[in-house]
C-alpha positions as CSV (number, residue, x, y, z in Angstrom):
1,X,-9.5,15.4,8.5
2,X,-6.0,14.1,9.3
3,X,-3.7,17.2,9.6
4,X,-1.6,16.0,5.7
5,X,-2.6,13.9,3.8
6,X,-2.8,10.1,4.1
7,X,-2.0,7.0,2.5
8,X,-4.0,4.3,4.2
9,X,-3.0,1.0,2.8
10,X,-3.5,-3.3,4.0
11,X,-1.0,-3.7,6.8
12,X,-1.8,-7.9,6.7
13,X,-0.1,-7.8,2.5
14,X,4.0,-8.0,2.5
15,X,3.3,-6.5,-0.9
16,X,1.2,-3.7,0.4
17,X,4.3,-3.3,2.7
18,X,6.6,-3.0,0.6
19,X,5.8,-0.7,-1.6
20,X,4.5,1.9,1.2
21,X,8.2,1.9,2.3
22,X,9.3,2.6,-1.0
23,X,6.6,5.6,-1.6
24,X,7.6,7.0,2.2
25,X,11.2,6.8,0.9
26,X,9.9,9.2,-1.8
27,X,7.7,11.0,-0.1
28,X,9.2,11.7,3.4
29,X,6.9,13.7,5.6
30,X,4.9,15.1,3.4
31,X,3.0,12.2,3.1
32,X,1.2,10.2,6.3
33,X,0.5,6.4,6.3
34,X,-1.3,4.5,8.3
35,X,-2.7,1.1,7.8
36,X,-6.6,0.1,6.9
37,X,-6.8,-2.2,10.1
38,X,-6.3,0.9,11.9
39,X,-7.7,3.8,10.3
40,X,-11.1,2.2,9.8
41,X,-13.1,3.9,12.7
42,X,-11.3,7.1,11.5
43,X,-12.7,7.3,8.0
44,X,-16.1,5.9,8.7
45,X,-17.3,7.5,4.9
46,X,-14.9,5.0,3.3
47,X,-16.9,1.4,2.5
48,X,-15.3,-1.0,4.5
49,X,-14.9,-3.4,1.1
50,X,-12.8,-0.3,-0.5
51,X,-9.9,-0.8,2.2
52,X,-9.5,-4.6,0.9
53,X,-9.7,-3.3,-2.9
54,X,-7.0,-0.6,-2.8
55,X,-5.3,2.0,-0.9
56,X,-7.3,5.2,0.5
57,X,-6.0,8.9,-0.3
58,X,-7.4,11.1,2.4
59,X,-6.2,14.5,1.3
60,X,-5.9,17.7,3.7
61,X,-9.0,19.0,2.4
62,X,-10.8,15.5,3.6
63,X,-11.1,14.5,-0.5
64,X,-10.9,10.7,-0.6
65,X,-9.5,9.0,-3.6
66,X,-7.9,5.3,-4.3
67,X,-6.2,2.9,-6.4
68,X,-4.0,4.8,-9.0
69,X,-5.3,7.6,-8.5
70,X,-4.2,7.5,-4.7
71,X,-1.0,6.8,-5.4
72,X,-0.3,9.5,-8.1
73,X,-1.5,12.0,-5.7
74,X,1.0,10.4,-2.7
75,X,3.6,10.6,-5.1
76,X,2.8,14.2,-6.7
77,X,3.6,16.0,-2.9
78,X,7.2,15.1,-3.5
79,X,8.3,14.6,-7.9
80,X,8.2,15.8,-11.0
81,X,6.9,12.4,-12.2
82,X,3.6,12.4,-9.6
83,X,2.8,15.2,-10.4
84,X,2.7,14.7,-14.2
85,X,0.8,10.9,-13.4
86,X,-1.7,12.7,-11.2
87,X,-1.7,15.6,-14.2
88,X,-2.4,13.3,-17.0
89,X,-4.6,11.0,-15.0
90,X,-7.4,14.2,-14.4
91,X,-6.7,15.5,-17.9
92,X,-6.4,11.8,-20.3
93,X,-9.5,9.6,-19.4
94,X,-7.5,6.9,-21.1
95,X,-4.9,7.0,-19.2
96,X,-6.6,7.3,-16.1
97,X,-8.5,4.0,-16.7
98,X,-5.7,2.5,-18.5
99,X,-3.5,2.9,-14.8
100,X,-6.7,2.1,-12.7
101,X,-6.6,-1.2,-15.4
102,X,-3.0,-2.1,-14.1
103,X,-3.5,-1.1,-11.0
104,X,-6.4,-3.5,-10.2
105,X,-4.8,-6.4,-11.9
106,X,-1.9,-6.2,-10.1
107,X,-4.1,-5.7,-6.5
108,X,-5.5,-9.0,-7.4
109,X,-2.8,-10.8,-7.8
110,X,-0.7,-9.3,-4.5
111,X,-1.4,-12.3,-1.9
């Protein structure tokens, strides 16, 4: 278990990139990142095919999470507005799959 948690993301996408320096700029230390050309050996439970789909959440507690969910909980360490996304996502089921929706489509399209 990595001693925060982790925001394991593609280090090959400029778009992946990005918008990990933007959610570091947010979240400062509370948050560690790393990228899924290195972290694979660490996190053998995570499907090598689910590092190329999205980015990996590895929380403190070892919980493992991705896509929109992943980044909600990143962003929930440091704002209001994380912790509300991660908040409804648990609590709306529509809005969880309406942000995993969005979140997938714009994965897609990244390269």
């Amino acid at each position: 278990m990595p001693d925060k948690p982790l925001l394991i993301y593609d280090g090959e996408c400029a778009f992946c990139r990005r918008q990990i320096r933007a959610c570091q700029e947010v979240t400062g230390a509370r948050v560690g990142y790393e990228t899924s050309q290195a972290a694979r050996a660490r996190f053998p439970q995570i499907p090598p095919a689910e590092f190329s789909r999205a980015v990996q959440w590895v929380g403190s507690d070892g919980a493992v999470c991705s896509g929109a969910k992943a980044i909600f909980s990143a962003l929930a360490t440091a704002t209001w507005y994380g912790r509300a996304g991660l908040f409804f996502y648990q609590k709306a089921p529509v809005f969880a799959h309406l942000t995993e929706w969005l979140y997938a489509r714009v994965a897609t399209r990244r390269k």
